[in-house]
C-alpha positions in Angstrom: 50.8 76.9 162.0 49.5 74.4 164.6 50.6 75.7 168.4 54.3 77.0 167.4 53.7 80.6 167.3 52.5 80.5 171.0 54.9 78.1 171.8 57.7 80.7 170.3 55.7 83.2 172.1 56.3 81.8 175.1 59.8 80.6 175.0 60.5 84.4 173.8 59.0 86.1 177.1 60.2 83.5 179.3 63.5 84.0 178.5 63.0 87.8 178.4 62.5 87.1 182.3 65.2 85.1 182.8 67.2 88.0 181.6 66.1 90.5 183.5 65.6 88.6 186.9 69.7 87.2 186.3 70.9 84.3 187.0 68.7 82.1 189.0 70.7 80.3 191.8 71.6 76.2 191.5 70.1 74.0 193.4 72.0 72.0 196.4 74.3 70.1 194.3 73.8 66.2 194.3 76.1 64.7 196.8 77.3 61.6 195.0 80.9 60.5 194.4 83.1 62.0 191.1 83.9 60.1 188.3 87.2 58.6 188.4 88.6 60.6 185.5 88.4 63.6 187.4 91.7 65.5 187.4 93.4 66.4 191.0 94.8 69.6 191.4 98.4 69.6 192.9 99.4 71.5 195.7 98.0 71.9 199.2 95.0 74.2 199.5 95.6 78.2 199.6 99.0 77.0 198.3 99.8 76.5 194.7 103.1 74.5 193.1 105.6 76.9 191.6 107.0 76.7 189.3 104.3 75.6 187.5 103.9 73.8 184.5 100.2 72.9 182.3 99.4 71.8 178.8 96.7 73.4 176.8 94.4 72.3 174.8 96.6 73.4 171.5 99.4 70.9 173.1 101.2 74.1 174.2 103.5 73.7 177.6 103.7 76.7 179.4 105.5 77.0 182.3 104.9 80.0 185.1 107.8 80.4 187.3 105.2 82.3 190.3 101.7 83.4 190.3 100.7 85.8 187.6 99.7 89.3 189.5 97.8 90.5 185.8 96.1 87.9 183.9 94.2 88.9 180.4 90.9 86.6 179.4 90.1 87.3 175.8 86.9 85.9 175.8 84.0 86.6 178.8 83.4 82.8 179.6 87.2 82.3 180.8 87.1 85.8 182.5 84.3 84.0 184.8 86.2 81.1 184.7 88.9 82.7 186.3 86.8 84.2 188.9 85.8 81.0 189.9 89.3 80.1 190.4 89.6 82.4 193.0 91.6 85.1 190.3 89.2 88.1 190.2 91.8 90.8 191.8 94.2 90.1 189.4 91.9 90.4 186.6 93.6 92.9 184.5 92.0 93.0 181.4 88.5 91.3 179.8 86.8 91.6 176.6 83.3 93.2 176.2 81.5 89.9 176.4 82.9 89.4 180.3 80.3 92.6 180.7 77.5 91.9 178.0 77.2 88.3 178.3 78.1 87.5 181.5 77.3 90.7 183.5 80.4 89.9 185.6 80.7 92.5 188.0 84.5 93.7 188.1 87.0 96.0 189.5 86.6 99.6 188.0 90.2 99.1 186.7 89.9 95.8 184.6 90.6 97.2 181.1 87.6 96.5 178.4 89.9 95.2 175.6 86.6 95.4 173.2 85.4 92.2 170.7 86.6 89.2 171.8 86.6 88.3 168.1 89.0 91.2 167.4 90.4 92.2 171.2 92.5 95.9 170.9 96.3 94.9 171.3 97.7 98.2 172.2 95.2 98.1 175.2 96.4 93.9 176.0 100.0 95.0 175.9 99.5 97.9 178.1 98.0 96.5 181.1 101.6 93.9 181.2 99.6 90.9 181.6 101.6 87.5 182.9 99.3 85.8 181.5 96.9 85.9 178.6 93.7 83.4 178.5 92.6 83.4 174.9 90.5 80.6 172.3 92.1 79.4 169.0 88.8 79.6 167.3 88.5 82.8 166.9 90.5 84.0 164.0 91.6 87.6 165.5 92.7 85.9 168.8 94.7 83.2 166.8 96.4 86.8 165.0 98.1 87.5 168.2 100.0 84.4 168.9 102.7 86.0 166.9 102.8 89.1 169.1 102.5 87.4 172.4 105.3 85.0 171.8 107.6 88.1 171.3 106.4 90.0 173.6 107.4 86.8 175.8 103.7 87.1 177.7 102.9 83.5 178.7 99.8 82.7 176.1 97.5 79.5 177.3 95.2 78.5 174.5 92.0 77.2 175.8 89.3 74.9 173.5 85.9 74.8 175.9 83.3 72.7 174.2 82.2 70.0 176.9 81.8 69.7 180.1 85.3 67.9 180.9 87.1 70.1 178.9 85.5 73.1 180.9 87.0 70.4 184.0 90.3 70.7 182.9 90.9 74.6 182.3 89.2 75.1 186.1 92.1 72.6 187.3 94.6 74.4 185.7 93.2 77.7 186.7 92.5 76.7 190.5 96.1 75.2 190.2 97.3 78.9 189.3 95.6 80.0 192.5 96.1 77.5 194.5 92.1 77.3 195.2 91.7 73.9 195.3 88.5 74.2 197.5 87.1 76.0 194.5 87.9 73.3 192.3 85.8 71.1 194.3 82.8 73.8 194.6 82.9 74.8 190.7 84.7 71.4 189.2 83.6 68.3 191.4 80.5 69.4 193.1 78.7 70.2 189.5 80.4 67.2 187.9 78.1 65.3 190.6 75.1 67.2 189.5 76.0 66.2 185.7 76.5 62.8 186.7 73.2 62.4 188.4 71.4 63.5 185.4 73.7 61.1 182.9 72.5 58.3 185.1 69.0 58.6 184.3 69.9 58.6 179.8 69.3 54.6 178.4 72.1 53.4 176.6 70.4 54.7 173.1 68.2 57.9 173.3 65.7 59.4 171.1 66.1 60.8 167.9 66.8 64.7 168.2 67.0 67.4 166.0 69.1 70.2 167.1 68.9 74.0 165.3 70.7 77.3 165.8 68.4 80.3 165.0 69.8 83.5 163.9 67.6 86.4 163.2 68.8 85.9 159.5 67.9 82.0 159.6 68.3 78.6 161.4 70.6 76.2 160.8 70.7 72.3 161.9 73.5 71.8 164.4 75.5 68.4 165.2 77.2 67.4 168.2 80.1 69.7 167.7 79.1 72.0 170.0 77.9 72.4 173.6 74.1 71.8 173.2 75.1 68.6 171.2 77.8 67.6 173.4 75.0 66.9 176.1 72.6 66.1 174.2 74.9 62.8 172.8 76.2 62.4 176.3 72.7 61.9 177.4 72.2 59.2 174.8 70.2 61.4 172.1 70.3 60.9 168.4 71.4 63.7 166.3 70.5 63.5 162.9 73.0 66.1 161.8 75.4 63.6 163.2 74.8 61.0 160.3 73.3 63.0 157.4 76.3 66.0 157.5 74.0 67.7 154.1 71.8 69.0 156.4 74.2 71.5 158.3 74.8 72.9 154.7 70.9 73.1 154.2 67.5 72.2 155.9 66.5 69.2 153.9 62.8 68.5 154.6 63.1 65.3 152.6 65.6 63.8 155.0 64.3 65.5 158.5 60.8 64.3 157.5 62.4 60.4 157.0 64.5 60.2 160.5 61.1 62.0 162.1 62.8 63.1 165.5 61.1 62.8 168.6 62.4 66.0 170.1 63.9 68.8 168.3 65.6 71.7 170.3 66.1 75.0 169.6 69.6 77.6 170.5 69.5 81.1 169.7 72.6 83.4 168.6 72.9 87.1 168.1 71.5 89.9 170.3 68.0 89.9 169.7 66.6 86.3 170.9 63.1 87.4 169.7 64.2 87.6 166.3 66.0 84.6 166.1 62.6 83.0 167.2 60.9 85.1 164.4 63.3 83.0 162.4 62.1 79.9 163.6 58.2 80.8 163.2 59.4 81.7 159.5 60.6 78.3 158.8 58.1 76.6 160.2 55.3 78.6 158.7 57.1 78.2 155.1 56.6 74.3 154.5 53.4 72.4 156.2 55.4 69.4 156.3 56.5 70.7 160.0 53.6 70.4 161.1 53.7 66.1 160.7 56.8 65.7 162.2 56.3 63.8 165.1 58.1 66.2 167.7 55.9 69.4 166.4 52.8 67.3 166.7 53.5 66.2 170.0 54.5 69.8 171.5 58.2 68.5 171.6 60.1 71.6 170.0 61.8 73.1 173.2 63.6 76.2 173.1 66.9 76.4 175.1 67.7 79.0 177.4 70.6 80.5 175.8 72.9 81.1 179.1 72.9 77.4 179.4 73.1 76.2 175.8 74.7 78.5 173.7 76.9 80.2 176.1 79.8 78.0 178.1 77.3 76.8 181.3 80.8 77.3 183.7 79.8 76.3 187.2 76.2 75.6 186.0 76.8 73.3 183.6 75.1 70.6 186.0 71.8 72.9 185.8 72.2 72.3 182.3 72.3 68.7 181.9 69.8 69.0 184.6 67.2 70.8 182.3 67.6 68.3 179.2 67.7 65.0 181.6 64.0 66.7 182.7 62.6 67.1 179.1 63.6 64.1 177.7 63.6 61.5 181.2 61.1 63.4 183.3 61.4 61.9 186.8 58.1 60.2 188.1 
């Protein structure tokens, strides 16, 4: 298979070193002025507005008569998200991903509530959280509405796809803490960053390919998600986007007519080397690969799964950063 082992080869033991080295730091973010749909916090600075009352993204009002001393985050992307709001000490209780996937270092008593896809109940109810931080879509956290709302534990339903949507919950979180300089560091100051790198995407980008590999396949991915958010807000094509048969199945017929220029590659599941074994399968099974345009020109790029797959959080400019490079490359 002409240069995509080696390529997967690569991609496989660079990311192995991103994993073990951590996170590497952001650059200096770009100073330039935020858009104008940026949402304000209220309050003055160190001082939040109580009560308090936010909508979330499930059209839920919730109102929070004083600041909530044990918050719960059923899922390990908001648990950083509230650290970045400034919430850390009164992070009662996290699921195992908040450890796993983010290696968030926390206090010795923040409660491991287990799978954020099935999170223990008995443990959530136990710590008294005042307020619970959960997704609706995942199945077993949509199961515990019910439980909350008698329990009368403030539940705020959270829906982070996209980059503004990621905007809005850190608004309503620094609101909660009253860290509206944190806002600015982790909201605004990245928002310039993803900004910058939008400025530099023509009006109508190239055509793009996007697949998920699994280590028990790969699927074609649209823009429902937060690889394909970026890559449509930096002016790509997706074919998935217009030809919806091929998120059921990989149709080589219709890949093969809209030829993309670039295809890019996420990985899900534990084991990121299998899920590129995956990939080499596929692409080893049919020659036709091998003429697509973006194969033959050494444009199959493999995402670093912290910024693609995973919610980017406060590095969400590095990740807009990192596809404005590939597919704009500054001279």
């Amino acid at each position: 298979m002409k240069q995509i082992p080696a390529l997967l080869l690569s991609a496989c033991l660079a990311l192995s070193a991103c994993a073990c080295a951590g996170k590497t730091p952001p650059p200096e973010p770009v100073q330039s002025a935020p858009a104008a749909s940026a949402a304000q916090p209220s309050g003055q600075e160190g001082e939040a507005a109580y009560p308090y009352t936010f909508t979330d993204s499930l059209g839920n009002e919730i109102t929070l008569s004083q600041p909530p001393a044990r918050v719960a985050a059923l899922l390990g992307s908001y648990a950083e998200s509230w650290v970045l709001a400034g919430g850390e000490e009164g992070l009662a209780a996290v699921t195992d991903d908040a450890f796993e996937e983010r290696r968030l270092e926390l206090s010795g008593d923040t409660v491991n509530l287990g799978s954020s896809k099935q999170p223990d109940l008995e443990a959530l109810f136990a710590v008294q959280p005042e307020l619970v931080l959960l997704t609706p879509d995942l199945e077993g956290q949509l199961a515990l509405a019910e439980s909350l709302e008698a329990a009368g534990i403030p539940a705020a339903w959270f829906k982070v796809e996209t980059f503004p949507e990621y905007l809005n919950m850190l608004q309503i979180l620094t609101d909660i803490t009253g860290r509206r300089d944190l806002y600015r560091e982790n909201g605004l100051e990245v928002q310039a960053r993803v900004d910058a790198a939008l400025e530099r995407a023509p009006e109508q980008g190239p055509a793009v390919l996007l697949l998920r590999a699994y280590s028990t396949g790969v699927r074609a991915k649209n823009s429902d998600n937060t690889a394909g958010a970026m890559l449509r807000d930096l002016g790509c094509q997706n074919i998935a986007d217009s030809d919806s048969g091929l998120l059921e199945e990989l149709q080589m017929e219709s890949i093969l007519a809209a030829d993309p220029q670039y295809i890019f590659v996420t990985t899900m599941g534990a084991s990121t080397e299998k899920a590129l074994q995956s990939l080499e399968e596929l692409f080893d099974s049919d020659p036709a690969w091998q003429s697509l345009t973006a194969v033959r020109e050494d444009r199959v790029h493999i995402l670093d799964k912290e910024l693609f797959h995973y919610k980017p959080n406060a590095r969400w400019g590095e990740s807009y950063e990192v596809l404005a490079d590939i597919l704009y490359p500054l001279s």
